[in-house]
C-alpha positions as CSV (number, residue, x, y, z in Angstrom):
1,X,0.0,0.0,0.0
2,X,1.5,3.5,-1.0
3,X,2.7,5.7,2.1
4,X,-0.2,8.4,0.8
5,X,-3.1,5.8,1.7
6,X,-1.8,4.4,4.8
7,X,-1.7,8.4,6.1
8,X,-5.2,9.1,4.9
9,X,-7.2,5.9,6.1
10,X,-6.8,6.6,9.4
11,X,-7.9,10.0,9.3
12,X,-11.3,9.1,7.4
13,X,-11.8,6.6,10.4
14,X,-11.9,9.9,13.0
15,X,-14.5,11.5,11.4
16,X,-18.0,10.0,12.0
17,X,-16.5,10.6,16.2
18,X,-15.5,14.3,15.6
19,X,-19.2,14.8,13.9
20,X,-20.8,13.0,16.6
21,X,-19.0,14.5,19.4
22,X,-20.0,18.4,17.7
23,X,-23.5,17.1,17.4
24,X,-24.0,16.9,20.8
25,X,-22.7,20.0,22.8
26,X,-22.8,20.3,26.5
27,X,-26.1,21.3,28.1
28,X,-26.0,25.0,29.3
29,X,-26.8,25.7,33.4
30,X,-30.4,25.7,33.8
31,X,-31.6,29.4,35.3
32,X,-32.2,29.7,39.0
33,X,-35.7,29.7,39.9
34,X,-37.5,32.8,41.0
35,X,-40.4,34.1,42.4
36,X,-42.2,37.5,40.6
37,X,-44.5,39.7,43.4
38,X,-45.8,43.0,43.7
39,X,-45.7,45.3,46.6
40,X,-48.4,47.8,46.9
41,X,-49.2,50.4,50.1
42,X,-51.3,53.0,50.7
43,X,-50.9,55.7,53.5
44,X,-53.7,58.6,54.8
45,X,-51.9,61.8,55.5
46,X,-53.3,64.7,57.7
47,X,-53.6,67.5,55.1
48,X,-51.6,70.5,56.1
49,X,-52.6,73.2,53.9
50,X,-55.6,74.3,51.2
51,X,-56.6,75.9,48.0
52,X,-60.0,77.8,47.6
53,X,-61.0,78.6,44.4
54,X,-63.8,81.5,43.5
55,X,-65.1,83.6,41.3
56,X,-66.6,86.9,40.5
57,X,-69.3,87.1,37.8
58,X,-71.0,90.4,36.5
59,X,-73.4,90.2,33.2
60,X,-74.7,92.7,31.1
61,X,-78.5,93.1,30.1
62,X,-80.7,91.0,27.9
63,X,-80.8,93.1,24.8
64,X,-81.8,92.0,21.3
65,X,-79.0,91.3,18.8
66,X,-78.8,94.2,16.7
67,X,-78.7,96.8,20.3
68,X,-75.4,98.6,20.7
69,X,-73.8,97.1,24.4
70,X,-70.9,99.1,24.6
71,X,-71.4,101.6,28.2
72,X,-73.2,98.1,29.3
73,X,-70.3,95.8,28.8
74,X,-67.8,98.9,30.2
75,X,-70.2,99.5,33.3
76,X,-70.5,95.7,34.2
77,X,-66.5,95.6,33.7
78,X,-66.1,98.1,36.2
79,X,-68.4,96.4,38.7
80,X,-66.5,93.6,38.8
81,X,-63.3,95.3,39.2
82,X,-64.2,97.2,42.3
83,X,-65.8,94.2,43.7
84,X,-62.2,92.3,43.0
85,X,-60.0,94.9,44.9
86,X,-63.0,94.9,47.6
87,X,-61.9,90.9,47.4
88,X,-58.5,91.5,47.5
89,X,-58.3,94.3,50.6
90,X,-60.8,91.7,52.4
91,X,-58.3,89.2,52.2
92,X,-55.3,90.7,53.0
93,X,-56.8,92.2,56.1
94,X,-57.1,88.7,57.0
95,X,-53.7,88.0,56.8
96,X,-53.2,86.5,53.6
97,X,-50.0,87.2,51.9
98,X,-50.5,88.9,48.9
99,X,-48.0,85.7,47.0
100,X,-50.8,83.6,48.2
101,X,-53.6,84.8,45.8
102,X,-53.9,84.3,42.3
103,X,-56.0,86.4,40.6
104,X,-56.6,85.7,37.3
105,X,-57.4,88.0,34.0
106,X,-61.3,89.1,32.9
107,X,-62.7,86.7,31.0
108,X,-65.9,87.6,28.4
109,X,-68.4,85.0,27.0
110,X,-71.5,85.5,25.0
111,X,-75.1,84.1,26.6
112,X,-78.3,84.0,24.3
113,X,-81.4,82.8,24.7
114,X,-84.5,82.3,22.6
115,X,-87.8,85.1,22.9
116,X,-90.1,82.4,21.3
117,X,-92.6,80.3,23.3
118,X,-92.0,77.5,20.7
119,X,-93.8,79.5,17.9
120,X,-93.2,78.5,14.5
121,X,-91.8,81.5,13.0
122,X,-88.1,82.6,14.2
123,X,-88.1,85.7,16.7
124,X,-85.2,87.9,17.5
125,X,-83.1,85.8,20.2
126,X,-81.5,88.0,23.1
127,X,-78.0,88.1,24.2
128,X,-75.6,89.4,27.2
129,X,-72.3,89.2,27.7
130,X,-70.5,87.9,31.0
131,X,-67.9,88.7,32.7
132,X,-65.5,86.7,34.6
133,X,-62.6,86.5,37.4
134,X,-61.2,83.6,39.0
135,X,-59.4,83.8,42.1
136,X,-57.4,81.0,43.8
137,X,-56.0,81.6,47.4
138,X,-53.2,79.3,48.8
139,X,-53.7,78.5,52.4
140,X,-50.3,77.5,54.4
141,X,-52.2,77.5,57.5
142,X,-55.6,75.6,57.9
143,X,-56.8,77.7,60.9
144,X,-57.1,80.3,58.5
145,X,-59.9,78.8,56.7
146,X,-63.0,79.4,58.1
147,X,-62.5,83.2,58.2
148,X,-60.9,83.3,54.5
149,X,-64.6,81.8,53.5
150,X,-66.3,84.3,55.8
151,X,-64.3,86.6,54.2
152,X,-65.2,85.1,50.6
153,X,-69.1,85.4,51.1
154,X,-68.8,88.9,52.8
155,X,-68.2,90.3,49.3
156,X,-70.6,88.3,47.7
157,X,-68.5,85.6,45.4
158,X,-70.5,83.6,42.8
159,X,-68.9,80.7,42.9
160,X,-67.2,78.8,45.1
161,X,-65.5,75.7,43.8
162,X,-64.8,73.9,46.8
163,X,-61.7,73.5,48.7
164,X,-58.5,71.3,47.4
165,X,-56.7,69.9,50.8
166,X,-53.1,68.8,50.1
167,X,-49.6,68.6,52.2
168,X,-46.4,70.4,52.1
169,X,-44.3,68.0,51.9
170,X,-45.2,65.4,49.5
171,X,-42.1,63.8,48.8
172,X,-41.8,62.4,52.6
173,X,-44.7,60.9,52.0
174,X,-44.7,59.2,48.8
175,X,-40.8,58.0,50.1
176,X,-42.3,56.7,52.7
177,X,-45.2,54.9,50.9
178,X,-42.6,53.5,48.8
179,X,-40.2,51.7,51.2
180,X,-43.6,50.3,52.7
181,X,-44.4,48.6,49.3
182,X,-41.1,47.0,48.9
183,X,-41.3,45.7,52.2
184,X,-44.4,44.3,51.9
185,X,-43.1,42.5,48.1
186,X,-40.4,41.1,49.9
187,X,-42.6,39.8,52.9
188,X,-44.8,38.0,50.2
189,X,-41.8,36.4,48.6
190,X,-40.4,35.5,51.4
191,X,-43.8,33.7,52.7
192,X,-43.6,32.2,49.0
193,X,-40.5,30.8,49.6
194,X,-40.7,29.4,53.1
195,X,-43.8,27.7,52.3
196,X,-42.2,26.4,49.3
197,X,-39.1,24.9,52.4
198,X,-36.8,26.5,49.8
199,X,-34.3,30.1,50.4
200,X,-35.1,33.7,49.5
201,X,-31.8,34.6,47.3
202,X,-30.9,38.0,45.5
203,X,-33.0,40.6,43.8
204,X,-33.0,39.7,40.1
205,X,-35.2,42.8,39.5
206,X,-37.1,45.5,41.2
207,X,-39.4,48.3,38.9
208,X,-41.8,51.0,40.7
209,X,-45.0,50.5,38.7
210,X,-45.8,54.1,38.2
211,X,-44.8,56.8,40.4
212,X,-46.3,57.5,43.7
213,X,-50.1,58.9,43.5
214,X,-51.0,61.3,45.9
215,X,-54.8,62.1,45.7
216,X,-55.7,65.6,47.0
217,X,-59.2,65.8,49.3
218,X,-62.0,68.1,47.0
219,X,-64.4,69.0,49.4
220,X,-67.8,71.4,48.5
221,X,-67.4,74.5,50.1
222,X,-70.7,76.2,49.5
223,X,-72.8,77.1,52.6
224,X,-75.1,80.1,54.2
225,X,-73.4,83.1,54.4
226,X,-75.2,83.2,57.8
227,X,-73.8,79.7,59.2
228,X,-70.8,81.6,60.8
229,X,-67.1,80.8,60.9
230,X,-68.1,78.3,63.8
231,X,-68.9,75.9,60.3
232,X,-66.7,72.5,60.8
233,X,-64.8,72.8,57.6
234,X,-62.7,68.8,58.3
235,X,-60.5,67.7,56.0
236,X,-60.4,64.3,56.5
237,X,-57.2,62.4,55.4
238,X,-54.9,62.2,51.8
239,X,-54.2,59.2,50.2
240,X,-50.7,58.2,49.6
241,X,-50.6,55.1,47.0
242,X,-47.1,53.0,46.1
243,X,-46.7,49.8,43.9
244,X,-43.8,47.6,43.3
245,X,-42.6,44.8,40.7
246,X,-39.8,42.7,42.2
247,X,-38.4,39.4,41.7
248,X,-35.9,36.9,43.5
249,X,-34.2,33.5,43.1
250,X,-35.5,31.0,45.4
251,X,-32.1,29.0,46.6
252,X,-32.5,25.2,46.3
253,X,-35.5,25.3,44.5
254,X,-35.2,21.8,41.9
255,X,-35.0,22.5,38.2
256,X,-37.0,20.2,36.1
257,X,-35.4,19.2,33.3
């Protein structure tokens, strides 16, 4: 036999191992187990400060369409301006900073109304014009509240859109609303785990779902000018809402193949 084939019929007699040894590769590690929970907590806060919102309306006469409403609109405009500085005096006599009250611009919209009693034929329709202020009055203090509204109705506001309670300092809160949702994620793997008789191992993952919600207290506001600043105006409580996503291994848990 030449030297060539005795070099080369050994060699073919290798090959069918080397293709069955790369057909079958070594298994890869099998993932840990782990346990997926969510964490949720909720907190009531004692409000520690308010918003009241009002406003001044003035309108103008019912006049037909085709009726000039010029020294109208002007005269109901400057009824509504001395009422607002009338506002404005009455609260800062009550101690209200003047940084503490928003007063916002005039606003005009157009009314109109129908002169028919559901007659056939069209009849002129009347209009007015009125005119708007919004105020909004920040209240640090809560004791101040009963004689801010006294002082509201005194001058004879429209509208009163009730009072927004909310806290100072929000972030304490929602922090704190936090760490009490992880904690309670990690209580509830850990039961999972111990009642599975296996170990709670590391934090694979950990996601706030959403951020804190803080939900400020509207309350209505609207009451006799005659009830008196002896009125119970209560807040009642905020809530303070936090949820988690976390996961962890579970040591010694078996893998099934």
């Amino acid at each position: 036999m030449p030297p060539a084939v005795r070099f080369i019929l050994p060699a073919l007699l290798m090959l069918p191992a080397l293709a069955v040894r790369a057909e079958t590769p070594p298994s890869p590690p099998q993932p840990p187990h782990s346990v997926d929970v969510q964490g949720q907590a909720s907190l009531d806060v004692m409000p520690d400060r308010a918003n009241i919102g009002a406003v001044l309306r003035e309108t103008t006469p019912w006049r037909s369409g085709d009726e000039r409403r010029d020294s109208a609109l002007d005269e109901a405009r400057q009824r509504l301006e001395a009422r607002s500085s009338k506002l404005l005096d009455s609260l800062r006599d009550q101690g209200i900073e003047p940084s503490a009250i928003s007063a916002g611009s005039i606003s005009v919209q157009r009314e109109s109304r129908s002169n028919d009693n559901g007659a056939a034929d069209a009849t002129p329709v009347s209009e007015r014009l009125v005119i708007e202020r919004r105020f909004d009055i920040e209240l640090s203090e809560l004791s101040r509240l009963p004689t801010t509204l006294d002082a509201l109705f005194a001058t004879g506001v429209d509208s009163l859109e009730g009072i927004r309670y909310d806290v100072g300092d929000r972030e304490k809160f929602e922090d704190r609303a936090l760490r009490q949702a992880l904690e309670r994620a990690r209580q509830k793997a850990q039961l999972i785990a111990d009642t599975l008789s296996t170990g709670l191992g590391e934090v694979v993952r950990v996601e706030e779902v959403g951020a804190p919600v803080m939900r400020p207290m509207m309350v209505s506001a609207m009451r006799s000018q005659a009830a008196g600043s002896s009125a119970d105006y209560s807040p009642g409580t905020i809530s303070v809402e936090a949820t988690v996503s976390a996961s962890w291994t579970l040591d010694g848990a078996e893998v099934t193949p």
